[in-house]
Structures are given as structure tokens and as C-alpha cells.
SEFIFI-692197 format. One record per residue (C-alpha): chain; x, y, z. Coordinates in steps of 0.2 Angstrom, whole numbers, plus 5000, padded with zeros to 4 digits. Layout:
<atoms>
@unit->A	east->X	north->Y	up->Z
...
</atoms>
This chain:
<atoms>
@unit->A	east->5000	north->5000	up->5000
@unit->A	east->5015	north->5013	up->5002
@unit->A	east->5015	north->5009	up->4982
@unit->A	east->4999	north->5020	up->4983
@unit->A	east->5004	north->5033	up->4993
@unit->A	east->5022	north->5036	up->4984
@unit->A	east->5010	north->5038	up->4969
@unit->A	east->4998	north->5049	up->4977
@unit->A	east->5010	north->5061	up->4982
@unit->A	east->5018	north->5061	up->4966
@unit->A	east->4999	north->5060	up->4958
@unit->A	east->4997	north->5078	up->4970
@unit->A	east->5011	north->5086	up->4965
@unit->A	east->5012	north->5083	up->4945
@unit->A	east->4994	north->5092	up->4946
@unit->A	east->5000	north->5106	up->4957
@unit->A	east->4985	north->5103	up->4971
@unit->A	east->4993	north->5110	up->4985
@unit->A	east->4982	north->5102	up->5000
@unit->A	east->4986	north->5109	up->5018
@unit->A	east->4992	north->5096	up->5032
@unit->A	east->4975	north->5091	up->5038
@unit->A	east->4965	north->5090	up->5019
@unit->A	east->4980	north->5081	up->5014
@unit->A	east->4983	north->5065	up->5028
@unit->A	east->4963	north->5063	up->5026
@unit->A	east->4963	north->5062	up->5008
@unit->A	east->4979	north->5049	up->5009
@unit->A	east->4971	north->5039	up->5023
@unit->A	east->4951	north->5040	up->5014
@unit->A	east->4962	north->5035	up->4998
@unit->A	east->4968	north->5019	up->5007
@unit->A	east->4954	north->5013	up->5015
@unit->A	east->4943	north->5011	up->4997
@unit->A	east->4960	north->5004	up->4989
@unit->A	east->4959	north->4989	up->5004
@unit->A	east->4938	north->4989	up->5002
@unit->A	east->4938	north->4995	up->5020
@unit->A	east->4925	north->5006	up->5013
@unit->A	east->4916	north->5008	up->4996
@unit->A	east->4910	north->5027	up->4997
@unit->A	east->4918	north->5039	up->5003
@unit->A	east->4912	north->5059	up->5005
@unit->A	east->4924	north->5072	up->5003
@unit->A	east->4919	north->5086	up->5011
@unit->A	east->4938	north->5096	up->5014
@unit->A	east->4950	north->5101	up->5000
@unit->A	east->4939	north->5114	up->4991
@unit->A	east->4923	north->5117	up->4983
@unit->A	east->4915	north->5114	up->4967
@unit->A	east->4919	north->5115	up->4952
@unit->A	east->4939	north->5118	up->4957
@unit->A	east->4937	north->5101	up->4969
@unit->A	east->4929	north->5092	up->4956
@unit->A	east->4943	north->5097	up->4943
@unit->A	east->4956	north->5092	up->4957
@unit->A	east->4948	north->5076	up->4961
@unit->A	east->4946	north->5070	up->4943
@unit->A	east->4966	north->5075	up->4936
@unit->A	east->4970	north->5066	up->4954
@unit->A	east->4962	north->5050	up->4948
@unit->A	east->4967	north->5051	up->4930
@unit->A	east->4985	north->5051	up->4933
@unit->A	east->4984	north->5039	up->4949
@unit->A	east->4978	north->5027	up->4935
@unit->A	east->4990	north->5030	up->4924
@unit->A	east->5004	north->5026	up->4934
@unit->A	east->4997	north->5011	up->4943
@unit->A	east->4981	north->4996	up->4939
@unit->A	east->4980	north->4999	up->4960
@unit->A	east->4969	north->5014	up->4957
@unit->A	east->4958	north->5003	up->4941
@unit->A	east->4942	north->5003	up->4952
@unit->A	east->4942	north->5023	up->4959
@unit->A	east->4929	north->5036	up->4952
@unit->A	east->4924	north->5052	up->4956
@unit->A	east->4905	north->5055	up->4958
@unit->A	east->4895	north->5069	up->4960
@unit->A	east->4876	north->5071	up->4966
@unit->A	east->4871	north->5087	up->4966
@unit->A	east->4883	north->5098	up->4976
@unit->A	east->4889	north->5084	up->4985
@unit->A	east->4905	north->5075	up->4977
@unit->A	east->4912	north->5057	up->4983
@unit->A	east->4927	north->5044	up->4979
@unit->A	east->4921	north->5028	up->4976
@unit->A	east->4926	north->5011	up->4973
@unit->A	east->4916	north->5006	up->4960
@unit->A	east->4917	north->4985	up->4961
@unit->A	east->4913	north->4989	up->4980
@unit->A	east->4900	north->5000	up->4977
@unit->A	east->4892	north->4986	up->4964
@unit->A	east->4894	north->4974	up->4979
@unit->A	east->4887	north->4987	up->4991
@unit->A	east->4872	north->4990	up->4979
@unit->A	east->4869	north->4970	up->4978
@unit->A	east->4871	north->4968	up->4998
@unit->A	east->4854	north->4980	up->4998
@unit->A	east->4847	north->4976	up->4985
@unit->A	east->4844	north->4958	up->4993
@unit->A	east->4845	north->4964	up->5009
@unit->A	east->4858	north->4953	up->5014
@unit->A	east->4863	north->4968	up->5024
@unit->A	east->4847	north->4974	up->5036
@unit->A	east->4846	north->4992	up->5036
@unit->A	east->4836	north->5003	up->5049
@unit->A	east->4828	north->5021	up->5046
@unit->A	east->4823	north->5033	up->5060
@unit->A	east->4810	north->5044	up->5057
@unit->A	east->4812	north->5062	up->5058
@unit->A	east->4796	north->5068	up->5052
@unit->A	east->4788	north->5060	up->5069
@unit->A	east->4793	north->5069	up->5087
@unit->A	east->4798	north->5058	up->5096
@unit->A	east->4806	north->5050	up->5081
@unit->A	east->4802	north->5031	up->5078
@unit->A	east->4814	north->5018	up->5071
@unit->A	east->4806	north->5008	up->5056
@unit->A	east->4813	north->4994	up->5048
@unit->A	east->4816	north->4993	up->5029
@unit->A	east->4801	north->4977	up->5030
@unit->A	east->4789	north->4991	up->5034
@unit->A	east->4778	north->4996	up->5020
@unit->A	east->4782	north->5016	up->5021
@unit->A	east->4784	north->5028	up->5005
@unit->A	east->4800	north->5036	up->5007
@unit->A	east->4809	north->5017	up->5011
@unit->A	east->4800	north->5012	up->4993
@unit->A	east->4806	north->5030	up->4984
@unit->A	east->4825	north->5025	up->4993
@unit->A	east->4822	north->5007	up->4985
@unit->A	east->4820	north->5015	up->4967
@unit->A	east->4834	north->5025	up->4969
@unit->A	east->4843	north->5009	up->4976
@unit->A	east->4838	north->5001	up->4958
@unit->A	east->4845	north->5015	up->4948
@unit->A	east->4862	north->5014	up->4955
@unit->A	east->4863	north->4994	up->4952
@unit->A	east->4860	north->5001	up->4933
@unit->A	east->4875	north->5010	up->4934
@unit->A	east->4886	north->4998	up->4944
@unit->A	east->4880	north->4979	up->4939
@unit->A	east->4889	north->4966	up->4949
@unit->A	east->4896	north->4958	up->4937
@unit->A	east->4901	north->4974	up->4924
@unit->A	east->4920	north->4979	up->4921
@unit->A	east->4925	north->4994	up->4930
@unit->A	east->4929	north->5001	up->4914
@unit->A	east->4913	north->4999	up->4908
@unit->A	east->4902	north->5005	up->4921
@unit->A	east->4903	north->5024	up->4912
@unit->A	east->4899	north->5017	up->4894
@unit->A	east->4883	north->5027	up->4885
@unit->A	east->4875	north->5008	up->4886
@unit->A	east->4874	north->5008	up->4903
@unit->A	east->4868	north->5027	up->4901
@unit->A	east->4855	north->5020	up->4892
@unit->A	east->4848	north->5006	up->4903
@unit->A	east->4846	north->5018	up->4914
@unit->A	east->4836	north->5030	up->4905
@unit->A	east->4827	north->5017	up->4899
@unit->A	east->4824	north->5009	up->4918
@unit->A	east->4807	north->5007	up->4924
@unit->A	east->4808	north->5023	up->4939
@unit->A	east->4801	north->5040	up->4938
@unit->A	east->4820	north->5047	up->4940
@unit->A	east->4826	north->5041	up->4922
@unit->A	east->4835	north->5055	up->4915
@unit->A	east->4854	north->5049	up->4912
@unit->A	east->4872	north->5057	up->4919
@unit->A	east->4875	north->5074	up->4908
@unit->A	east->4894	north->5072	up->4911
@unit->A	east->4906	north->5055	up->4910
@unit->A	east->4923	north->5052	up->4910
@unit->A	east->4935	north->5038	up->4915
@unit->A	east->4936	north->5044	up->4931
@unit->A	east->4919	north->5054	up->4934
@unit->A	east->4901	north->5049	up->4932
@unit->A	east->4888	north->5064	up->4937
@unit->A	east->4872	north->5055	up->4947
@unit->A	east->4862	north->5069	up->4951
@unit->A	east->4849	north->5063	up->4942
@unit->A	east->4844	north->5050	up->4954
@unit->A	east->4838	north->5066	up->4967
@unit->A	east->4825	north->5073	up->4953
@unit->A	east->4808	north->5069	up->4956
@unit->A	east->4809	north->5060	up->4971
@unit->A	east->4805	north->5065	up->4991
@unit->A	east->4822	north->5057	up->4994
@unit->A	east->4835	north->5068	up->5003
@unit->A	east->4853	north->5069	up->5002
@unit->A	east->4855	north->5066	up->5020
@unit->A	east->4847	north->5048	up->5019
@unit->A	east->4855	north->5045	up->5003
@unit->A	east->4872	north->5049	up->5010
@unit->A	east->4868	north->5039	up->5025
@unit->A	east->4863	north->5022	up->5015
@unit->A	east->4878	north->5026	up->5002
@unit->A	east->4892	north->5029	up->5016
@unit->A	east->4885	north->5012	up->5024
@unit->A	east->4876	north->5018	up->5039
@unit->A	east->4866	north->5004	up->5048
@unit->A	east->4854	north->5018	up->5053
@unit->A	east->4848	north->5030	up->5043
@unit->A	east->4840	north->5045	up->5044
@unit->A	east->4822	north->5046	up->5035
@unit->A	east->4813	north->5060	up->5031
@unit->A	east->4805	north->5070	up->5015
@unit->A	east->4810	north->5086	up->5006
@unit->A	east->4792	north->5091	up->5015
@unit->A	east->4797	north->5090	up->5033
@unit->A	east->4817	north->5095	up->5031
@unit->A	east->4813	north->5109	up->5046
@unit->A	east->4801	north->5096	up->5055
@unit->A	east->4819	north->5084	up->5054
@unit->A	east->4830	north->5096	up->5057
@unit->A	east->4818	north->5103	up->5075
@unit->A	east->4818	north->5084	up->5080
@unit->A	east->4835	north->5079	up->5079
@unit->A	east->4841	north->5095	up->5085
@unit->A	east->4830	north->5094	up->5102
@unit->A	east->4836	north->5075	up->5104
@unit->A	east->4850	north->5067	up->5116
@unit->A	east->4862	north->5057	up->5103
@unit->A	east->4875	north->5043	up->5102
@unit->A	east->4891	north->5044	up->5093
@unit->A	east->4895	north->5028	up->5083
@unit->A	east->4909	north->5027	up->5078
@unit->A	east->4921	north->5014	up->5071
@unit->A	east->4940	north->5016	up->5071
@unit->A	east->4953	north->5008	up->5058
@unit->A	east->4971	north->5010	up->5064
@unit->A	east->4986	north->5004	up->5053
@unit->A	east->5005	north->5004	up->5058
@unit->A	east->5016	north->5016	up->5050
@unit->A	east->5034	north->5017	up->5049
@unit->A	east->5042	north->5033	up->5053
@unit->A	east->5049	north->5035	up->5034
@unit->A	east->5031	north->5033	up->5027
@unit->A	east->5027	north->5046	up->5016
@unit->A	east->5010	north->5043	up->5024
@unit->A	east->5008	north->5057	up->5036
@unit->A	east->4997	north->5055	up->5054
@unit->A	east->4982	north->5065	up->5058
@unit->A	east->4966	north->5061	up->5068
@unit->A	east->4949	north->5066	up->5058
@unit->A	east->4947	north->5077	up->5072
@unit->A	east->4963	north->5085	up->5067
@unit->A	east->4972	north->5082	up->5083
@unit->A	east->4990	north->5074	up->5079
@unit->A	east->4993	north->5058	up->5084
@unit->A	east->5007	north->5047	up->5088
@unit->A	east->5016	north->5042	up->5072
@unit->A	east->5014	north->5025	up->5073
@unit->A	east->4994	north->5026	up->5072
@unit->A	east->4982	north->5029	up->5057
@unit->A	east->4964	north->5032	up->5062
@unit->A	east->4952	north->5028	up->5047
@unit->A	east->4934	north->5030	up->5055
@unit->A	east->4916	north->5030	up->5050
@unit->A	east->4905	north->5038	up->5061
@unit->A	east->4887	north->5040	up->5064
@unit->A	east->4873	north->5046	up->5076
@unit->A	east->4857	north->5040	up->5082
@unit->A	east->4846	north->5047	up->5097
@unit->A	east->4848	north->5042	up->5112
@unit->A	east->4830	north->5033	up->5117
@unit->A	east->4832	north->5023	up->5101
@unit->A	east->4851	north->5017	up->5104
@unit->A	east->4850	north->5014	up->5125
@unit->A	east->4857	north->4998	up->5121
@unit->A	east->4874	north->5009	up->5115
@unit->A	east->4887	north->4995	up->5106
@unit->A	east->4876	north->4979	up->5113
@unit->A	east->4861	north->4985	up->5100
@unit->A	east->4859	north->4972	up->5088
@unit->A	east->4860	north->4984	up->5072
@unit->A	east->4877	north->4988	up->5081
@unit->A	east->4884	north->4971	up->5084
@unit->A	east->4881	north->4966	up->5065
@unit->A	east->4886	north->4978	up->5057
@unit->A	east->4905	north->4977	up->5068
@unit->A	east->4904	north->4961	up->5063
@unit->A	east->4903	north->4968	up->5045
@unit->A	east->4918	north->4979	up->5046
@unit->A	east->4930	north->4963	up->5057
@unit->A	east->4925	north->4956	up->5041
@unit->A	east->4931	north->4966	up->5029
@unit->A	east->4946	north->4970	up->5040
@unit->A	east->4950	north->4953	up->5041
@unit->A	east->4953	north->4951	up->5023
@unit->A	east->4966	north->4968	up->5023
@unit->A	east->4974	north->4966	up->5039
@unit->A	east->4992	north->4969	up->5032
@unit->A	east->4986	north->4987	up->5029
@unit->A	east->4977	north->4988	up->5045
@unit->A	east->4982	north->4985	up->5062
@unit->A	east->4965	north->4986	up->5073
@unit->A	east->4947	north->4991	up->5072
@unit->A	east->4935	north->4994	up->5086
@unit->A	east->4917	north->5004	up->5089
@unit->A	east->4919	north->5019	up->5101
@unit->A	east->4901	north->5025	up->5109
@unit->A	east->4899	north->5041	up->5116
@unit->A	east->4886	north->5054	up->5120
@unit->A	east->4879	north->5069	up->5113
@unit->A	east->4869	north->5085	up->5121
@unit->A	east->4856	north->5093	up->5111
@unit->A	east->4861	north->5108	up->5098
@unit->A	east->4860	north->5113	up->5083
@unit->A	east->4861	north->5103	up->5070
@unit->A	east->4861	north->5105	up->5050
@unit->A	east->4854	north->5091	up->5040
</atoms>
């Protein structure tokens, strides 16, 4: 994996992005964690702002697969204004896994005070519009497609051509870029539950483009939990890897903290770690880390607690 990083750096400098110390460890460490499947969508929310991130992100991903078939499976994505790395054969696996709902998925429901957890078994009409949505990206990343091919004007068309009233194809493609914004017209689906099933979440936040300020009152007046699950890999002193927390705090130079981390309200979580949702879906990430250990050293859940504020959804 240090291959990835020495091209990386090389990839960073050849398109004269110059990242400051924090945007640039995350970037490196969110890199190496869709490289080893540790995760298959990844949100990039530091380093700039659209179009200049955009730009950045797609020259990154162009000359990273250039020099080296490691990076063959990395795309940039955009939905709207929000703009992703992704591991396309994960992601097509990812998609599968929901589609057959190998992997159980819960929604809370912010439209409801206090809000209510619901099952995706439930019959309830944003869970089916969220199914729909689910179908159009299996369109655009089949299982068994070549990552090459997952951007071809067929596979634009099988999804124009799809049975869903969000139908209208990608206005932009490229080796390295595919534009999904489609998938957020005509539906009551927002970007915060899209975001949450796409970034893995067992729990997801559910709620219409109708009752955004309902959410947004509900979750803000509520005591939270903090899930979040930490990835730490050993780094020799000499790695071109630098060290830095997400929270921005340096750490020692042997640690790497990948995490993914999550909320849920408090009267729905009191089980904290011992939840069932949370004991599987640990189980899903010892999994995957038991297939990349090389790369990573541990992983574990840390739980903690949230007062009520603000909150922007």
C-alpha cells in the first residue's frame, strides 16, 4: 500500500494541488481505505469546493491510473453539490448487499417527534422511493460489469430506459467521473438519507424534502450517540503517509485512524454497542478487515454521547 501513497503524492504534485496538512493525511488515509475495500463510498467534504474540487479530484484520479492498475476501480461521483470517491466493484457489491438485503438496514423517522425507528420490511413511502433510487444505481454499477465499463453510453441507456420515475441519464462522464444527480429529481428522497445508506450507515436518517425543518427541529431537540468505528494501521516513521486524527488532533506516528462515524438518538440506541444493528454491522467491518489486515492494524466501535444543539441536515 505505500506503492499508493508514493503515487499519490507524486499524483498531487504533478497536478499542482497543494492540500494543507490536515485536507492532505485525510485524503491519503480516505484513499487507502477504498483501495483495501475497507470502505466503498467515501464523501469528501475538505480540499475545496465545486467546480475547482471536482477538477482536482478527477486530474488526481486520471494520473493515479495511469501510473498504477491499483487505482483501476476509483471514480469520482457527484450528486448534486455533494462530490464522493468511490470504489466502483465495491459500490456494485454494496448495491447488491441492499438490493437483497443481505445487509438489514434501519431508518429513524424524523418527520415523527419523538422520532420512531422503522425497519426497511415496513411498508412506508420514502423506504420504497429509497428502494428505486437503490435500483437505479445497480443500473450503473451491475455486479458483474467491468469497472471500465460502468461509464459506457449503454449503461447510460439502461438507465434512461429503467422502469423509475427518476430516468434521466448522467450529463457528464469520463474515466474517472460519472455525474448521478439525476437520481435526486423527482423523488422525496434527501441527500441526508441518501448519504447515509451510500456511506454504509446501519441507521439512517428518513425524512421528505416536505418536513426537512420538522427533521431538522427533531434531531436537534434530541440526546444522541456517537457511533463510531475506528481503523488504525502501523506506519513506519519513513512513510510518506503522514498522521492525523479526523478530528485534526495529531497523533502518535505510529497510528492511522480511518473512521466512519454516525449518530442515532439516544431513546432509540440505549442499548449503545450491545444494539443488535450495532453488533452486525461490527461484525461487518471485522470482516472486511480481516481480509486487509496487512494494511490495517486494529478496528473497534467507540460510543459516546451527545447534548442537544444545533444541527444542520
Amino acid at each position: 500500500m505505500e506503492e499508493a501513497i508514493n503515487v499519490l503524492d507524486s499524483a498531487l504534485s504533478h497536478i499542482k494541488w497543494r492540500l494543507k496538512f490536515p485536507a492532505k493525511n485525510r485524503l491519503q488515509i480516505d484513499i487507502v481505505a477504498l483501495l483495501t475495500e475497507m470502505r466503498a463510498v467515501i464523501m469528501v467534504d475538505y480540499g475545496g469546493k465545486l467546480p475547482e474540487l471536482q477538477d482536482h479530484l478527477c486530474a488526481l484520479v486520471k494520473f493515479c491510473q495511469q501510473e498504477s492498475a491499483i487505482f483501476e476501480n476509483l471514480r469520482v461521483m457527484v450528486i448534486e453539490d455533494m462530490i464522493y470517491l468511490i470504489h466502483v466493484r465495491g459500490l456494485a457489491e454494496y448495491v447488491k448487499s441492499s438490493m437483497t438485503l443481505e445487509v438489514e438496514l434501519f431508518f429513524v423517522n424524523l418527520e415523527e417527534d419523538p422520532p420512531k425507528m422503522v425497519t426497511q420490511a415496513e411498508e412506508s413511502t420514502l423506504v420504497t422511493e429509497l428502494i428505486r433510487v437503490q435500483k437505479l444505481f445497480s443500473s450503473f454499477f451491475p455486479l458483474n460489469g467491468n469497472s471500465n465499463d460502468l461509464l459506457s453510453h449503454q449503461m447510460l441507456d439502461s438507465v434512461a430506459n429503467a422502469e423509475s420515475s427518476v430516468n434521466k441519464p448522467a450529463t457528464s462522464q469520463s474515466s474517472e467521473f460519472i455525474d448521478l444527480s439525476c437520481c435526486m429529481q423527482d423523488t422525496e428522497i434527501t441527500v441526508p438519507t441518501l448519504n447515509g445508506w451510500l456511506l454504509g450507515y446501519p441507521v439512517v436518517y428518513l425524512f421528505s424534502k416536505q418536513h426537512i425543518e420538522d427533521a431538522i427541529y427533531n434531531l436537534s431537540t434530541k440526546y444522541l450517540r456517537i457511533f463510531q468505528i475506528l481503523v488504525s494501521r502501523f506506519v513506519f516513521p519513513d512513510s510518506p503517509l503522514l498522521i492525523i486524527r479526523s478530528s485534526g488532533h495529531q497523533n502518535n506516528i505510529n497510528n492511522c485512524l480511518a473512521s466512519i462515524l454516525f449518530s442515532v438518538p439516544y431513546e432509540l440506541s440505549m442499548g449503545g454497542s450491545k444494539e443488535p444493528w450495532a453488533v452486525a454491522f461490527l461484525a461487518q467491518m471485522q470482516t472486511k478487515w480481516a481480509k486487509c489486515k496487512p494494511t490495517w492494524r486494529s478496528l473497534k466501535m467507540e460510543v459516546s454521547e451527545c447534548y442537544p444543539q444545533a444541527i444542520v441536515l
